[in-house]
N, CA and C atoms as an extended XYZ file, in Angstrom:
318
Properties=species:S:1:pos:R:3:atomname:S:1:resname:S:1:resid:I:1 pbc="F F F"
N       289.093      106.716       69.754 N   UNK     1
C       287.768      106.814       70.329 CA  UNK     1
C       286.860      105.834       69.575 C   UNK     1
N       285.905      105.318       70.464 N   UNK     2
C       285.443      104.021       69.942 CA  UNK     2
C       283.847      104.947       69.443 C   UNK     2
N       283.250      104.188       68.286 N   UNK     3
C       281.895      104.449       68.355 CA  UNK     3
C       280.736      104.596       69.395 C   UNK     3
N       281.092      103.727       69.935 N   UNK     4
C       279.899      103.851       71.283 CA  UNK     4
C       280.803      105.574       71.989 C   UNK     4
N       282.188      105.475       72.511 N   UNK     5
C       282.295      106.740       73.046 CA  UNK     5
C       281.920      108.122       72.161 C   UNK     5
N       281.987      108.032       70.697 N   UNK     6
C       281.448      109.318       70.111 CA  UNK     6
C       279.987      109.167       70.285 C   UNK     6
N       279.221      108.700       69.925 N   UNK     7
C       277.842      108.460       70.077 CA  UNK     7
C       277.846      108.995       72.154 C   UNK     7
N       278.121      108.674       72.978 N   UNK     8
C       278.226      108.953       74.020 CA  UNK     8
C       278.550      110.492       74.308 C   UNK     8
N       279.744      111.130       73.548 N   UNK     9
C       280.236      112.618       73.425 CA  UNK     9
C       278.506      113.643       72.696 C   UNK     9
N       278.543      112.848       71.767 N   UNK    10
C       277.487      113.587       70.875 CA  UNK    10
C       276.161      113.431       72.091 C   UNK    10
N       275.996      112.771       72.657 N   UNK    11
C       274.762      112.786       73.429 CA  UNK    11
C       274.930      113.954       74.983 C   UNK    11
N       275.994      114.317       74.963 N   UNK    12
C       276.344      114.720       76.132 CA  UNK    12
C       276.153      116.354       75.781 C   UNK    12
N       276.660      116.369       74.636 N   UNK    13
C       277.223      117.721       73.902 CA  UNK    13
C       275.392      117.935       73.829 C   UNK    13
N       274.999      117.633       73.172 N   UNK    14
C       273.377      117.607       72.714 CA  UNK    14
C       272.589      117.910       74.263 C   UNK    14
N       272.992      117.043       75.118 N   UNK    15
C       272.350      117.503       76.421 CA  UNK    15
C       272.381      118.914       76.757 C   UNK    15
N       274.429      118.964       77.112 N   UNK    16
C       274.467      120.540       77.384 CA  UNK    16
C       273.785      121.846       76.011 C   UNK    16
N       273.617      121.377       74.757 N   UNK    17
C       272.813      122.380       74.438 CA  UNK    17
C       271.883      122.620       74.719 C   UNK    17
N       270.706      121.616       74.713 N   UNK    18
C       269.481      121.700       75.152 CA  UNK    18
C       269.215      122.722       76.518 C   UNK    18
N       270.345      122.174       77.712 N   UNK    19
C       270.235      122.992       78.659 CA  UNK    19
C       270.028      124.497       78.796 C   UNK    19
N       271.200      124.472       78.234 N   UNK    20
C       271.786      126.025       77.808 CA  UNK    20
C       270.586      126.807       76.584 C   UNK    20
N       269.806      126.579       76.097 N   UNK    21
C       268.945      126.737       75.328 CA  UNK    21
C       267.566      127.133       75.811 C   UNK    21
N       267.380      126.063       76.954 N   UNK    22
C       266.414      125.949       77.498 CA  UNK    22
C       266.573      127.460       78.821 C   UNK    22
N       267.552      127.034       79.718 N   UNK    23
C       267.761      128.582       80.685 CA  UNK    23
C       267.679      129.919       79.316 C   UNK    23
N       268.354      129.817       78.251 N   UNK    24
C       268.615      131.312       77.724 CA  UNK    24
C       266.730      131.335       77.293 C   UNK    24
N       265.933      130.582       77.235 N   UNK    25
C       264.255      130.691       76.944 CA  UNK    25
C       263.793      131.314       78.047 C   UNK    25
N       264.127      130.633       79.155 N   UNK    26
C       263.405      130.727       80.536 CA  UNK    26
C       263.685      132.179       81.271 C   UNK    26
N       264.907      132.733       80.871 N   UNK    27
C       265.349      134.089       80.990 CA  UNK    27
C       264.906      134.779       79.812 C   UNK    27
N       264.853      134.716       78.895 N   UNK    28
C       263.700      135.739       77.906 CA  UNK    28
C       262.565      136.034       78.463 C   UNK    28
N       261.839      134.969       78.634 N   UNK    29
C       260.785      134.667       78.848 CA  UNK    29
C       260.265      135.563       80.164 C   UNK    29
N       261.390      135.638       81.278 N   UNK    30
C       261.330      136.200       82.714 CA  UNK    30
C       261.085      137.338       81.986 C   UNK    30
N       261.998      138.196       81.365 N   UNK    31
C       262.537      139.497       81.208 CA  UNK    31
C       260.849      139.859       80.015 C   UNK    31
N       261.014      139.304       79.328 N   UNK    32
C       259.220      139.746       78.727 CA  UNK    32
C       258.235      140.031       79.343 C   UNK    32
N       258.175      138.653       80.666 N   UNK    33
C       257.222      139.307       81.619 CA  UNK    33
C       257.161      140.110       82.398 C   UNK    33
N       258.375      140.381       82.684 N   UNK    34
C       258.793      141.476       83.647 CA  UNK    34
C       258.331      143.200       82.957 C   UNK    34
N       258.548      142.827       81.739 N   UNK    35
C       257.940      144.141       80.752 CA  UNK    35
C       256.369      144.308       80.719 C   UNK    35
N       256.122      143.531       80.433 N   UNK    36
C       254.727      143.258       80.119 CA  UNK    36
C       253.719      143.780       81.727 C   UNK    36
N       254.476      143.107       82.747 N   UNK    37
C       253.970      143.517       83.966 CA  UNK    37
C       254.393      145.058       84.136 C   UNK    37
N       255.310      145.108       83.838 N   UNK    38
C       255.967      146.886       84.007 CA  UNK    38
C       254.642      147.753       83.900 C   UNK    38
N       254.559      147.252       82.043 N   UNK    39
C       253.970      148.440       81.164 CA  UNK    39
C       252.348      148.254       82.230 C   UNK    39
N       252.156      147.397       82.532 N   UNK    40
C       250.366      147.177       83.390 CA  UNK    40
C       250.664      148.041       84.838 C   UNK    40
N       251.524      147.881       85.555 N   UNK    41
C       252.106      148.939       86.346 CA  UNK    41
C       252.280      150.351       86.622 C   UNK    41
N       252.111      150.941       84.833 N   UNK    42
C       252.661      151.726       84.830 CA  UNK    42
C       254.121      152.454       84.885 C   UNK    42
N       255.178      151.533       84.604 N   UNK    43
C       256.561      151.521       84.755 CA  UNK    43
C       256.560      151.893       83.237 C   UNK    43
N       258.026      152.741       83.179 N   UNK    44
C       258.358      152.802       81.651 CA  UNK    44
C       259.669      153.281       81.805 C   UNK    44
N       260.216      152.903       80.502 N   UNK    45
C       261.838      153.233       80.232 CA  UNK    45
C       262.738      152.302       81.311 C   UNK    45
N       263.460      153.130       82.182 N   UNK    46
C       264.467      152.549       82.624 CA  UNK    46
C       264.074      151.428       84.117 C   UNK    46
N       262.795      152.204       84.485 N   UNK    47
C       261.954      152.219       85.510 CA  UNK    47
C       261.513      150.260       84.993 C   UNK    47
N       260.995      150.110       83.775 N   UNK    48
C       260.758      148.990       83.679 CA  UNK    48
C       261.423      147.903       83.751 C   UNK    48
N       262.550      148.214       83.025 N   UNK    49
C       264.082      147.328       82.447 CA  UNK    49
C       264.489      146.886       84.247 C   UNK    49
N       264.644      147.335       84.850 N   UNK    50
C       264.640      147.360       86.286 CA  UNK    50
C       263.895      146.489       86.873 C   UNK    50
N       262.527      146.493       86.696 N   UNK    51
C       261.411      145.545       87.350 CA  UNK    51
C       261.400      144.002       86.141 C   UNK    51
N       262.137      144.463       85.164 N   UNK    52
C       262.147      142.743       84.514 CA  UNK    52
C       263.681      142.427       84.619 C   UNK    52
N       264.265      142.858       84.899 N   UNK    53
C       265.558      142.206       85.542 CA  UNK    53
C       265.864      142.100       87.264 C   UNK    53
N       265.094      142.497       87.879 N   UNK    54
C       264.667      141.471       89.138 CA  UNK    54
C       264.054      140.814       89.389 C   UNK    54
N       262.750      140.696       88.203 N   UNK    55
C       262.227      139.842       87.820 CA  UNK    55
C       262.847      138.262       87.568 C   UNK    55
N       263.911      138.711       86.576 N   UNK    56
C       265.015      137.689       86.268 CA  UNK    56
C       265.677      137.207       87.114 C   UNK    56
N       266.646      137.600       87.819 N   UNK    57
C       267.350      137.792       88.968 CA  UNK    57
C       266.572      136.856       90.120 C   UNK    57
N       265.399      136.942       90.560 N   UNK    58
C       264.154      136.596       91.244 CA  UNK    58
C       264.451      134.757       90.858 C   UNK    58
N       263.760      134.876       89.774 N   UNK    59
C       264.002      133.486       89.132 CA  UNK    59
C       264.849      132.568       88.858 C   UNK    59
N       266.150      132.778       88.629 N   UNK    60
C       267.365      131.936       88.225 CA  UNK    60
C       267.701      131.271       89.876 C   UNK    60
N       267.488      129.544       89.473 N   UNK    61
C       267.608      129.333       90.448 CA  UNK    61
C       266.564      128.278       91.048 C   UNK    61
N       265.208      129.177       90.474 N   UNK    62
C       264.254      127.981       90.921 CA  UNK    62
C       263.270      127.330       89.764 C   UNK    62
N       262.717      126.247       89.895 N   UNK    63
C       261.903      125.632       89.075 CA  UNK    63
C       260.627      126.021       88.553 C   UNK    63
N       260.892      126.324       87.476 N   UNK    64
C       259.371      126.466       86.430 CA  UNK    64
C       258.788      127.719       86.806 C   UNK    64
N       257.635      128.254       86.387 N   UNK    65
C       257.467      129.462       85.965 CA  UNK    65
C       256.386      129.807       87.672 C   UNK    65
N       256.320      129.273       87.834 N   UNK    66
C       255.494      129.188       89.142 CA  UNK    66
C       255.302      130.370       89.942 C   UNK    66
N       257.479      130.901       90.244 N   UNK    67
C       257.472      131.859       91.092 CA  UNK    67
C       257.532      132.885       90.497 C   UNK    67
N       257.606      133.456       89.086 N   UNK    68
C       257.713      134.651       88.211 CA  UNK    68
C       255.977      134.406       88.720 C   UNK    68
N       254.811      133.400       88.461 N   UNK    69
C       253.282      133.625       88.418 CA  UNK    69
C       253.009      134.398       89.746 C   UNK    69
N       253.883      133.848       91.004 N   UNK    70
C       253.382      134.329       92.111 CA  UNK    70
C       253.927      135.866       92.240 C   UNK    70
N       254.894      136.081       92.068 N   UNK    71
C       255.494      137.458       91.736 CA  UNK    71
C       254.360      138.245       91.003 C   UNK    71
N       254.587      138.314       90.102 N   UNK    72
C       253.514      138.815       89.129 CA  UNK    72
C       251.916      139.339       89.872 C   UNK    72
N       251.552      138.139       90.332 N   UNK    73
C       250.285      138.198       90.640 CA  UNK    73
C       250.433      139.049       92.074 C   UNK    73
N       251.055      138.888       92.601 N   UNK    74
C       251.436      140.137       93.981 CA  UNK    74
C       251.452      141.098       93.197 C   UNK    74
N       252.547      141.589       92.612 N   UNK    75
C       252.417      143.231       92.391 CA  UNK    75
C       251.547      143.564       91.656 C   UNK    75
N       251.106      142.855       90.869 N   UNK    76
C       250.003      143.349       90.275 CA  UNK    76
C       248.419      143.592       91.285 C   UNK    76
N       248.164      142.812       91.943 N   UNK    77
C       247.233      142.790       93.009 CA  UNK    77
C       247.660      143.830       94.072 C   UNK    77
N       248.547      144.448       94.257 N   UNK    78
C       249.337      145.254       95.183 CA  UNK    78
C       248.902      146.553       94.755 C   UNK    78
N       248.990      146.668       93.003 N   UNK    79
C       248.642      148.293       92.713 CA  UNK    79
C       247.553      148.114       91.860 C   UNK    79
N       246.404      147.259       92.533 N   UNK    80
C       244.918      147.161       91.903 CA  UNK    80
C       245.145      146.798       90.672 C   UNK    80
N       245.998      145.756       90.213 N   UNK    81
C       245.543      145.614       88.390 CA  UNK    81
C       244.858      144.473       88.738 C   UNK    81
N       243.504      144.382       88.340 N   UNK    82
C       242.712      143.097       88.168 CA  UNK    82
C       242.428      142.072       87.524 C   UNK    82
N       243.830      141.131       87.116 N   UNK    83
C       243.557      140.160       86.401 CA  UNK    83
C       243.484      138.705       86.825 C   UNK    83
N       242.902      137.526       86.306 N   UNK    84
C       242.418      136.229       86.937 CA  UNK    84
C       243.646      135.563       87.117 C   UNK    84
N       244.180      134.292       87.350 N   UNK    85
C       245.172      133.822       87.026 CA  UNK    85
C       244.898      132.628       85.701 C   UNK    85
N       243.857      132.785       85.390 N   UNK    86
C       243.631      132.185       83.790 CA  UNK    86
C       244.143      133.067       83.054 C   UNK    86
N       243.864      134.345       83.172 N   UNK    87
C       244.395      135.589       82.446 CA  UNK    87
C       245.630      135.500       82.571 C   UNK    87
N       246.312      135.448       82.952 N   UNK    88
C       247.734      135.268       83.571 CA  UNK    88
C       248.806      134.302       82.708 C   UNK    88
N       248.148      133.145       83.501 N   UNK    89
C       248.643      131.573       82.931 CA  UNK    89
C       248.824      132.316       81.411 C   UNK    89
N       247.646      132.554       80.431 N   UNK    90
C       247.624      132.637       79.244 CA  UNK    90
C       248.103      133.847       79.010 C   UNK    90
N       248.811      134.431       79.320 N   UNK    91
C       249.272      135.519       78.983 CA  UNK    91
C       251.007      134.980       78.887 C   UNK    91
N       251.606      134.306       80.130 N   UNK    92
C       252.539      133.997       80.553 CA  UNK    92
C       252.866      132.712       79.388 C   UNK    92
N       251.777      132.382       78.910 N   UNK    93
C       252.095      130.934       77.919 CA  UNK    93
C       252.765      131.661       76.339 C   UNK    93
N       251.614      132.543       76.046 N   UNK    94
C       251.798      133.487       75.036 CA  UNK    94
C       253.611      133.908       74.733 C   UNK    94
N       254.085      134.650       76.235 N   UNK    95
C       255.044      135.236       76.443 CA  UNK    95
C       256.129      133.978       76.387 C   UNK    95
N       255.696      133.173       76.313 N   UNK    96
C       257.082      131.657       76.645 CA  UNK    96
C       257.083      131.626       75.524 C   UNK    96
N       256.277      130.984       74.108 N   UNK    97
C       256.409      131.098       73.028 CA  UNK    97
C       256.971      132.077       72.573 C   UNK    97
N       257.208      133.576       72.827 N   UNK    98
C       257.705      134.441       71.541 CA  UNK    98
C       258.923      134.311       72.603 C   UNK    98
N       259.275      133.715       73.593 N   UNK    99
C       260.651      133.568       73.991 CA  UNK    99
C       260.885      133.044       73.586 C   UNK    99
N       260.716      131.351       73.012 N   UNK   100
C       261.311      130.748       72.828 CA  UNK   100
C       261.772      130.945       71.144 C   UNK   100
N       260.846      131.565       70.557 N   UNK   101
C       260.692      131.655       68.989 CA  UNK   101
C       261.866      133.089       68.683 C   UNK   101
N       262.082      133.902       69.914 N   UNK   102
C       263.316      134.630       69.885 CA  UNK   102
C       264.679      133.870       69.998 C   UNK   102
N       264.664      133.509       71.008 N   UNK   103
C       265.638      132.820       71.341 CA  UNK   103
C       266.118      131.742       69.838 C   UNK   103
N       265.414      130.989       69.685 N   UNK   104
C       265.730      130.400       68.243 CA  UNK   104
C       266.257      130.904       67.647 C   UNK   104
N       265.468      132.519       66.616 N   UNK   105
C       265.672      133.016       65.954 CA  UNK   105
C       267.348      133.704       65.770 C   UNK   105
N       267.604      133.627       67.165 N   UNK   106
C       269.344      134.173       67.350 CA  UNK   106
C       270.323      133.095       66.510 C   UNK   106
């Protein structure tokens, strides 16, 4: 194997981590909000774990956090919780960070 092909392996290998790094964030991240929306719901225990794993489920599949925002903002607007989508956004930004800072931490 020539230098240029390891340098080529190592860049590839490095890609697929990143990937794989990046989905296991983006699925934390679902499943936090999916809690977080629960507990504003009024969901608890098993009842919640439920609404952030279709939450998840919901998501895998499509691009960026967009459709967990529109999700979110339906059911929540559905059973009168009144929050802005500034409130939201920043709530949802909050929740990406301690995903991602979990996810690391593994």
């Amino acid at each position: 194997m020539t230098l240029f092909d390891e340098r080529e392996q190592a860049f590839e290998n490095q890609f697929s981590h990143d990937q794989d790094l990046m989905f296991r964030v983006r699925v934390r991240r679902d499943r936090l909000a999916g809690l977080w929306a629960a507990g504003l719901l009024g969901k608890r225990g098993a009842e919640a774990e439920s609404y952030a794993r279709d939450l998840v489920e919901a998501d895998v599949g499509t691009a960026g956090p967009h459709d967990v925002m529109e999700r979110l903002s339906r059911d929540l607007h559905e059973r009168g919780v009144g929050l802005t989508e500034r409130q939201m956004a920043k709530e949802l930004s909050r929740i990406s960070a301690e995903a991602r800072r979990q996810v690391m931490a593994e």
